[in-house]
C-alpha positions in Angstrom: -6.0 -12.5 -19.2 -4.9 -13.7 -15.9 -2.6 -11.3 -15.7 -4.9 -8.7 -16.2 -7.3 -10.3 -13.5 -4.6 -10.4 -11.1 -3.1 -6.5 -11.6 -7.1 -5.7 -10.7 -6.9 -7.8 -8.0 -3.9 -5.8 -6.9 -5.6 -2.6 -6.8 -8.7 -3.9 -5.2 -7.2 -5.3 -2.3 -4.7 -2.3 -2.1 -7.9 0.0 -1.6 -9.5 -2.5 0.4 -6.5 -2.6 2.7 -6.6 1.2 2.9 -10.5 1.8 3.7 -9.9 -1.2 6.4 -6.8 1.0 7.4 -8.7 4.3 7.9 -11.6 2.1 9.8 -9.0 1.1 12.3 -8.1 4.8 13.0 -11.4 5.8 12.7 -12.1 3.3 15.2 -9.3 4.2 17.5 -10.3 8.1 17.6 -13.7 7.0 18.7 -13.0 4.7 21.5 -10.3 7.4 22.5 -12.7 10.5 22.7 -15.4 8.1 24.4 -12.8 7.1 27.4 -12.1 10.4 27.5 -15.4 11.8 27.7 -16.2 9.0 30.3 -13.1 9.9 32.6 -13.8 13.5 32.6 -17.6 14.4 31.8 -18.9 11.1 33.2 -20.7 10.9 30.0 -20.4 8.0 26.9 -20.6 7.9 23.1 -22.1 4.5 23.9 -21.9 1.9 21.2 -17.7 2.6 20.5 -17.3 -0.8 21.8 -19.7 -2.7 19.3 -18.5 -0.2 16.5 -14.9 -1.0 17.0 -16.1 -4.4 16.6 -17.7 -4.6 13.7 -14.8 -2.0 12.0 -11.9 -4.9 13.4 -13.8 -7.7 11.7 -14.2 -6.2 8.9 -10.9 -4.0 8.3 -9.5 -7.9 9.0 -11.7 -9.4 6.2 -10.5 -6.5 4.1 -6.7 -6.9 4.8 -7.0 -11.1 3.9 -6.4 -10.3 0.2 -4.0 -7.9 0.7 -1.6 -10.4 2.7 -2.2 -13.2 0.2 -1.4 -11.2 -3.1 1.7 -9.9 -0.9 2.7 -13.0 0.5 2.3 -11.9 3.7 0.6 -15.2 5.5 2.4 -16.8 7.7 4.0 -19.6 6.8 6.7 -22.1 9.1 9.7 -21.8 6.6 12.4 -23.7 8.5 12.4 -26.6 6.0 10.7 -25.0 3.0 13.8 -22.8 2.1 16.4 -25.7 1.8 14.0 -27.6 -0.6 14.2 -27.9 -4.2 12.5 -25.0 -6.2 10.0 -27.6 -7.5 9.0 -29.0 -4.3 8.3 -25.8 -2.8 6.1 -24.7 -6.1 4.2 -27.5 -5.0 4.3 -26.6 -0.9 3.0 -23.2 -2.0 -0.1 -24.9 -4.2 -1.0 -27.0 -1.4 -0.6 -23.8 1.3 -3.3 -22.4 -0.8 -5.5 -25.0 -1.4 -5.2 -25.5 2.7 -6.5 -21.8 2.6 -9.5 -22.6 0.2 -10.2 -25.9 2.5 -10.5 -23.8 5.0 -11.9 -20.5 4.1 -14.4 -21.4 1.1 -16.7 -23.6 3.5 -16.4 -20.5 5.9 -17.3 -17.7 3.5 -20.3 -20.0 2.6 -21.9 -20.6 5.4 -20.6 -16.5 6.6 -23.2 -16.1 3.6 -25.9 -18.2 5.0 -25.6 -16.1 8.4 -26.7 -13.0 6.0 -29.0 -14.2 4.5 -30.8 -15.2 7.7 -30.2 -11.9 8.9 -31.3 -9.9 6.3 -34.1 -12.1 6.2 -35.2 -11.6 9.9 -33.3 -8.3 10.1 -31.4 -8.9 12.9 -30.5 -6.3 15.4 -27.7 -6.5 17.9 -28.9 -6.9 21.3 -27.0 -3.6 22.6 -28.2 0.4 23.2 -27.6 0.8 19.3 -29.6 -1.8 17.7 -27.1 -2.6 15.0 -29.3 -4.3 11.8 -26.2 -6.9 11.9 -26.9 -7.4 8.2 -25.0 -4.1 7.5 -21.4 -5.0 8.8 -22.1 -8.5 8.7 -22.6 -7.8 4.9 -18.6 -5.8 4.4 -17.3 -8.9 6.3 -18.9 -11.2 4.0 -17.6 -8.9 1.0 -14.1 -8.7 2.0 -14.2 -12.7 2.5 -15.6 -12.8 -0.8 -12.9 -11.3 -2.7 -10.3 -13.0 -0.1 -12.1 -16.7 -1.8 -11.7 -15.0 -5.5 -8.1 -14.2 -4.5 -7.2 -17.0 -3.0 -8.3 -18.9 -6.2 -7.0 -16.5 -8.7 -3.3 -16.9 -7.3 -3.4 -20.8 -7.4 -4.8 -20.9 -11.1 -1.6 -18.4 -11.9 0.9 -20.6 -9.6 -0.5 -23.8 -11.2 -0.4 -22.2 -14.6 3.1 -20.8 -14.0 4.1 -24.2 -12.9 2.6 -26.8 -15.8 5.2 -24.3 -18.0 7.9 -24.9 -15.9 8.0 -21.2 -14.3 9.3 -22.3 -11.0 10.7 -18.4 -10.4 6.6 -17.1 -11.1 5.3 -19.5 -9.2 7.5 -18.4 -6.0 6.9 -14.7 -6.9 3.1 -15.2 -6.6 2.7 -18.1 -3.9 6.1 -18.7 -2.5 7.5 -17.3 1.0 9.6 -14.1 0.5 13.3 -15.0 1.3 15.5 -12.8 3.8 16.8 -11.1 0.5 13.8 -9.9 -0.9 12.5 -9.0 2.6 15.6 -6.6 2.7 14.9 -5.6 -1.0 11.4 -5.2 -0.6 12.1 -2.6 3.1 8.4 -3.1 3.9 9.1 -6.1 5.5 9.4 -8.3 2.1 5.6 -8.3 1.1 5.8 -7.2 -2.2 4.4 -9.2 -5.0 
């Protein structure tokens, strides 16, 4: 079951890495053709600014998942690597608890922020008018399944480690050695 859960979560968070991806360029394009179209024309998109915005926070929100199920977070390994295999198992349950400490009462009150501004519908104070309930609402999404993921790697860490998998536990929580970054030749985020 868990594994199941967690080759889903995979493919989520691969697609919401690649939609956050195409925001980005999406994003750059349009703030490009607006400078240009100021510098030459004397004339604006208007609003690439506040887009851009919105697309970074939420491409980010959409890329948290990504970095957890891939190990990608940065973590100070300096004395985590000469440790026993068993004290690091346990480092990388408390690494992601510190994430839930951290993120859960975030996402929560993130959602509280919606709900006030659907409930008011909100509107940016800029040209555009943005109802900030629309990209406020992605953002909240993407920190949404970050929470779910964040959760559904430490029950499979913790699982792996009441049985003694020390190996699984470092192949779904621990930080990539230099070896498997060279193995990996993405830069060792592969999970």
């Amino acid at each position: 079951m868990l594994d199941k859960l967690l080759a889903a979560n995979f493919k989520l968070s691969s697609l919401m890495v690649w939609i956050g991806g195409a925001g980005l360029i999406g994003a750059a394009i349009m703030v490009t053709i607006d400078v240009f179209l100021r510098d030459v024309f004397l004339v604006t998109l208007g609003g690439a600014d506040e887009i851009s915005g919105y697309i970074f926070a939420i491409s980010t929100a959409f890329a948290f998942p990504y970095a957890v199920l891939h190990r990608a977070n940065v973590r100070i390994d300096a004395l985590y690597i000469p440790l026993p295999p068993f004290v690091r198992s346990i480092l990388d349950l408390v690494a992601l608890v510190g994430l839930a400490v951290f993120f859960f009462p975030l996402t929560w009150r993130s959602w509280l922020m919606l709900q006030d501004n659907i409930g008011f519908w909100t509107k940016s104070i800029t040209p555009l008018q943005t109802p900030i309930a629309i990209p406020q609402s992605l953002w909240f999404a993407g920190m949404v399944v970050f929470c779910l993921t964040v959760l559904l790697v430490f029950v499979v860490a913790l699982t792996r480690l009441l049985r003694g998998d020390l190996t699984g536990v470092h192949d779904i929580a621990g930080v990539p050695t230099l070896d498997e970054e060279m193995q990996s030749g993405d830069g060792g985020h592969a999970g």
